[in-house]
N, C-alpha and C positions, 0 to 999 in steps of 0.2 A: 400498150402504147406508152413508150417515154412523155411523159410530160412537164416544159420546166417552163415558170412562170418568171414573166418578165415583171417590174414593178405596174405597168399600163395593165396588163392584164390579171394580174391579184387584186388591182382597183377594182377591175369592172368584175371580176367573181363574187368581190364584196355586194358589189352594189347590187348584181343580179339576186345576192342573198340578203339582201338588207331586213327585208321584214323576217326571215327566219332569226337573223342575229338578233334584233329588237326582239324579238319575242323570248326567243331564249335569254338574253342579259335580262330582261325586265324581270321572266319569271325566275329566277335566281336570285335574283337580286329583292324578290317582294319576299321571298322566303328568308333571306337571310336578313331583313328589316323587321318580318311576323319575327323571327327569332330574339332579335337581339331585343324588341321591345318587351318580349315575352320573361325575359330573364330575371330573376327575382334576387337581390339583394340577398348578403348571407351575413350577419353580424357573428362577431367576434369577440368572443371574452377570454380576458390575459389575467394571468395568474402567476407568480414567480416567488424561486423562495431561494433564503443561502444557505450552503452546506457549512458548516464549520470544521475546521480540523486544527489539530492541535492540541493546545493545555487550554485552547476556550472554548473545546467541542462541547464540554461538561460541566457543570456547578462542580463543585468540592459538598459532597452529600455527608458527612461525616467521616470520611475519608481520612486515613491515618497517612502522613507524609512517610511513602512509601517512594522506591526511585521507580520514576515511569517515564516511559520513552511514547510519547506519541504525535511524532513527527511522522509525516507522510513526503514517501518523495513523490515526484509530480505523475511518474505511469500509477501510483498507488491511489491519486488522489480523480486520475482522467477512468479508471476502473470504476471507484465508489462511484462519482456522477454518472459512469454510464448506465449501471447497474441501477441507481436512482427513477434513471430516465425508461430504462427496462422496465422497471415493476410500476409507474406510471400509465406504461404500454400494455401492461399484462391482459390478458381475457378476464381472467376473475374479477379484476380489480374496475376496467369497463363496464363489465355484466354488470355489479351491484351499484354504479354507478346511474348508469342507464336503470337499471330497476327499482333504485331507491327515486328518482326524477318521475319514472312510470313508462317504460314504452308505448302506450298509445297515446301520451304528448308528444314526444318527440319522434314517434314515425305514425300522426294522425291517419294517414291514407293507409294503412295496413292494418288486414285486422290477424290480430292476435291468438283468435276463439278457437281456429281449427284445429287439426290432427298435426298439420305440419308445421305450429307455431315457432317448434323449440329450435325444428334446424333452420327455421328463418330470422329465428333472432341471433342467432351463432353466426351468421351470415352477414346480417345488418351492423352485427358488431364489429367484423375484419373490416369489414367497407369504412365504419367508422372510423377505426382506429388510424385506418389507410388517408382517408379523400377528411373527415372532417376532426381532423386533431392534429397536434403538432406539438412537439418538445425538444426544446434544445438549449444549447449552453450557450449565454449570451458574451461572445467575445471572448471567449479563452478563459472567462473569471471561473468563479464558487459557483456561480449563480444559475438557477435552473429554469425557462419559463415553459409554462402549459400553454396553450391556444386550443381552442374548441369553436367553431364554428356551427351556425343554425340560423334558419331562417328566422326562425322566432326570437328574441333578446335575449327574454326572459329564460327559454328554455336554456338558451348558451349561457346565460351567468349560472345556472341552475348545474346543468354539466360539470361546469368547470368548477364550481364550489365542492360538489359530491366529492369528482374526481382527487381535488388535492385532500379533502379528508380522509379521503379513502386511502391513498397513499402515505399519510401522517401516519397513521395508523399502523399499516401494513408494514412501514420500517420500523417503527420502533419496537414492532413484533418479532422484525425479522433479525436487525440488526442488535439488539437488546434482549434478545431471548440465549440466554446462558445457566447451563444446568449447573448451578452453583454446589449440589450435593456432590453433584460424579467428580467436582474439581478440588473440593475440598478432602474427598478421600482419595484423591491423588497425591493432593499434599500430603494427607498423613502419612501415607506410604514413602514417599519419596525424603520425608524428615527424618522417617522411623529409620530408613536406609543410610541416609546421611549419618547418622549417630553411628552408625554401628562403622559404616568408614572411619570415622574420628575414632572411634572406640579404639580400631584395631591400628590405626596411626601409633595413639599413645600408649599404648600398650609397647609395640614396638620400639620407640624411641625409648621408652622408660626400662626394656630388659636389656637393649644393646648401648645406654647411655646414648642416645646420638640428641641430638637438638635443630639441628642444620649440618648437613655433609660437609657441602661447599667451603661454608662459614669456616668449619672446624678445620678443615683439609686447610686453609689458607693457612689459619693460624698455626697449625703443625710446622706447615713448610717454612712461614719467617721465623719458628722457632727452629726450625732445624739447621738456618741458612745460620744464626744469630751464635749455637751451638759447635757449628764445623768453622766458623773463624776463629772460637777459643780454643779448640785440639789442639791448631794446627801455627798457632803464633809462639812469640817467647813468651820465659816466663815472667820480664816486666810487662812486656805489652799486654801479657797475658793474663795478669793482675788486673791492670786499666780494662781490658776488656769486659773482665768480669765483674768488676764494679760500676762498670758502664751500663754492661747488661741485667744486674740486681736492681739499679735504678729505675731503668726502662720495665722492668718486670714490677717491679713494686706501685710503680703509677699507675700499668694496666689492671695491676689488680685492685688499685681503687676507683679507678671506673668504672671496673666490671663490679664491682659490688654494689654500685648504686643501681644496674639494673637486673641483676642476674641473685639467686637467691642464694644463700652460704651451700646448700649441698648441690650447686650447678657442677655440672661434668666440666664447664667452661674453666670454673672457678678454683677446680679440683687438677686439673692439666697447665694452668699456672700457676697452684702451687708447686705442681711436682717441679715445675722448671724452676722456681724462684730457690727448691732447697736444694738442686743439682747445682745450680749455680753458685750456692754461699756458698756449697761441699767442695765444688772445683777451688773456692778463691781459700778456703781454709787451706787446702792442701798445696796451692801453690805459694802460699804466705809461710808455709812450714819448710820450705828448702824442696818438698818436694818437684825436681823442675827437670824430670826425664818425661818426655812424650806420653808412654808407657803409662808411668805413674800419674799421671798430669790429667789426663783422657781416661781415667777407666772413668767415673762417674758420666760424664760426660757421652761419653761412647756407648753403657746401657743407655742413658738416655736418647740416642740419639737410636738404638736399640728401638727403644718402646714405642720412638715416635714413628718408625719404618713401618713394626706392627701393623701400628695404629688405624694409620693411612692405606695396608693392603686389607685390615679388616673394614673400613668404611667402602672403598672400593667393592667389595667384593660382598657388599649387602646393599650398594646405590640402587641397583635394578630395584628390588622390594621396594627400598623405601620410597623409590619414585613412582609407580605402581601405587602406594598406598595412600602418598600423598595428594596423586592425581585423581585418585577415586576420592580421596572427603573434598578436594577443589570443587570436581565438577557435581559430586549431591547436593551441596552449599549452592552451585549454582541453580543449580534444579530446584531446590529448595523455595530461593527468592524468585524464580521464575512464576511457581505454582502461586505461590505465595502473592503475587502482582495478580493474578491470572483472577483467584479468589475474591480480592478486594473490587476490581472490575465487575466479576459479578455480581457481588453484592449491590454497588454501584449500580449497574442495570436495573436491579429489581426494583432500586430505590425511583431508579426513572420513569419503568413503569406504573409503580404505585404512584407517581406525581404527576403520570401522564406530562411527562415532557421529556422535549423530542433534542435530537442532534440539527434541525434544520431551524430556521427562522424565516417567517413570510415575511416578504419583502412589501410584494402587494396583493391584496388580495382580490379577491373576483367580485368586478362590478358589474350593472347590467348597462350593454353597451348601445348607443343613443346613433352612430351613424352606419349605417350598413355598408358592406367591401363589395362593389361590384368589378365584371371583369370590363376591363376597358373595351367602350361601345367602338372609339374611332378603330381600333387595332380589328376590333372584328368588322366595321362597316370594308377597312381595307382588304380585308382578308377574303370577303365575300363579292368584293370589288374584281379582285382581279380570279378568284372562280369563276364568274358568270363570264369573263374577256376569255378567258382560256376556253373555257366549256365554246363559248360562241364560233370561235376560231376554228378551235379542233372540229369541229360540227360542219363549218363551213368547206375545210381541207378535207375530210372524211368525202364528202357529198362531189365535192368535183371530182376526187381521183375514182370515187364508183362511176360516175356518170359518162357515159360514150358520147353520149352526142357533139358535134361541132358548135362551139359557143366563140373562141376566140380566133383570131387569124392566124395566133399561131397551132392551134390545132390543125 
């Protein structure tokens, strides 16, 4: 039987059910007042500490001013805090937590004594970590805080104190622990290797005369450009040129002697140009002034310099090859070498028991207790018992056959 209710006739259903709904709202409602008065206050102790990074993560422990990079970019720096806030979170580090405090304080109503102690504290400790603890980064900063909740004060300031020691601890273990022997005979190896690059570098340069390729190639070439204007000029101009160019030769070569040492290959390749050069201006000063005669000195020179340039060419590959290899063991070197004094570093931290963090504040025993708000739950039981009444009351008439309204 279709039935649809008019606003007159959902009055008078109400009212035919009046004492059922008072009954039901009331008992609803005296449950959800036993509850709310029932509810026990949980106190909260806060604890916070800062990470540092940088060049003022560290003291200087006798530390030799070595180059060291320890900037963090900001995913390096949102990693380490999490990683922080993880080993905060950890089981082990809870367990001894909780067991250093004593489990039958902090879970009085549970006894401990039986067979199934261990998987009910392994239990009690996820629920912990889950429903009464908390850790997080205050605003995007360094800054890390703990929260631990308990009914008791004492026991929460007690929690939260263990907890940050226990984590002090555990990092400077974790992130301080550096096998300083295995890094130091990495270095050895990687110096011993280094050397024997440089070895065979100077070796090299010292049987083929080279010093720098490039360096030398240039200077070839403006000596060869310097060279084919004198062949190929008169023999006045060709006079001027060449005293032009003894001049210009004789000042590089007192440059080069202030840095380069009397038996330099550098030093040795302008002399050879500076006596090709006097040789050209003797001979052009003597009548000789045919092309021919003029360019023979000149022309082996310019000979030797052709050479010269197809033999550096055509030993670039090695030399760069060899060069490349003592670059990068030198780098390897001072890498090892950083690597080393770090951990010495470390050990030094751990023998002084001190850490990469700083407490900000530390765990006090806290005086007001966090309840959850009574009016949000009186509302919330409020409109349970209305719904519950309602539904109770629509349930009961659409069962019910009998003739109650007119419009039925």
């Amino acid at each position: 039987m279709d039935i649809e209710f008019s606003t007159r006739s959902l009055l008078m259903t109400f009212f035919k059910h009046k004492m059922k709904i008072f009954v039901v709202f009331c008992a609803i409602m005296a449950l959800g007042i036993f509850y709310i008065l029932s509810i026990e206050g949980v106190y909260t102790a806060r604890a916070s500490f800062l990470v540092k990074f940088g060049q003022g993560a560290v003291p200087n422990v006798n530390v030799d001013q070595v180059s060291r990079s320890n900037d963090y970019a900001v995913s390096d720096r949102s990693e380490l805090l999490q990683s922080y806030m993880n080993i905060i979170q950890s089981y082990n580090l809870v367990y001894d937590a909780i067991d250093h405090v004593g489990f039958e304080k902090v879970y009085p109503d549970i006894d401990f004594k039986d067979k199934n102690a261990t998987a009910r504290k392994e239990k009690l400790i996820r629920i912990f970590i889950n429903e009464s603890m908390f850790t997080g980064i205050v605003d995007r900063s360094n800054i890390v805080e703990i929260e631990v909740s308990h009914k008791n004060p004492d026991i929460s300031y007690q929690l939260t104190e263990a907890i940050l020691s226990g984590f002090i601890r555990k990092q400077t273990e974790i992130y301080n622990a550096t096998p300083s022997d295995f890094l130091q005979q990495r270095l050895d190896d990687v110096s011993k290797q280094r050397d024997e690059y440089q070895s065979r570098l100077s070796e090299f340069k010292l049987k083929n005369n080279i010093t720098d390729i490039d360096a030398e190639i240039d200077q070839l070439l403006q000596e060869k450009r310097e060279l084919s204007n004198i062949s190929f000029g008169s023999t006045a101009s060709n006079e001027t040129a060449i005293s032009n160019l003894i001049t210009e030769l004789e000042t590089k070569k007192a440059e080069l002697e202030t840095t380069y040492r009397p038996d330099s290959i550098v030093l040795k390749k302008v002399n050879d140009s500076l006596s090709a050069a006097r040789n050209s201006l003797v001979k052009a000063g003597s009548g000789e002034s045919s092309l021919t005669k003029k360019g023979i000195s000149v022309a082996q020179r310019l000979k030797d310099i052709d050479d010269r340039m197809a033999f550096l060419e055509n030993n670039r590959g090695e030399f760069n090859d060899l060069k490349q290899n003592a670059v990068a063991g030198d780098e390897r070197a001072n890498y090892f070498k950083q690597r080393v004094e770090d951990a010495r570093l470390n050990q030094v931290l751990n023998q002084e028991n001190i850490s990469r963090i700083t407490v900000i504040d530390k765990p006090a025993i806290p005086t007001i207790p966090i309840q959850k708000s009574k009016k949000i739950l009186f509302l919330a039981f409020f409109m349970l018992a209305t719904f519950v009444s309602i539904s109770m009351v629509v349930f009961l008439e659409l069962v019910d056959d009998r003739i109650s309204t007119p419009e039925q």
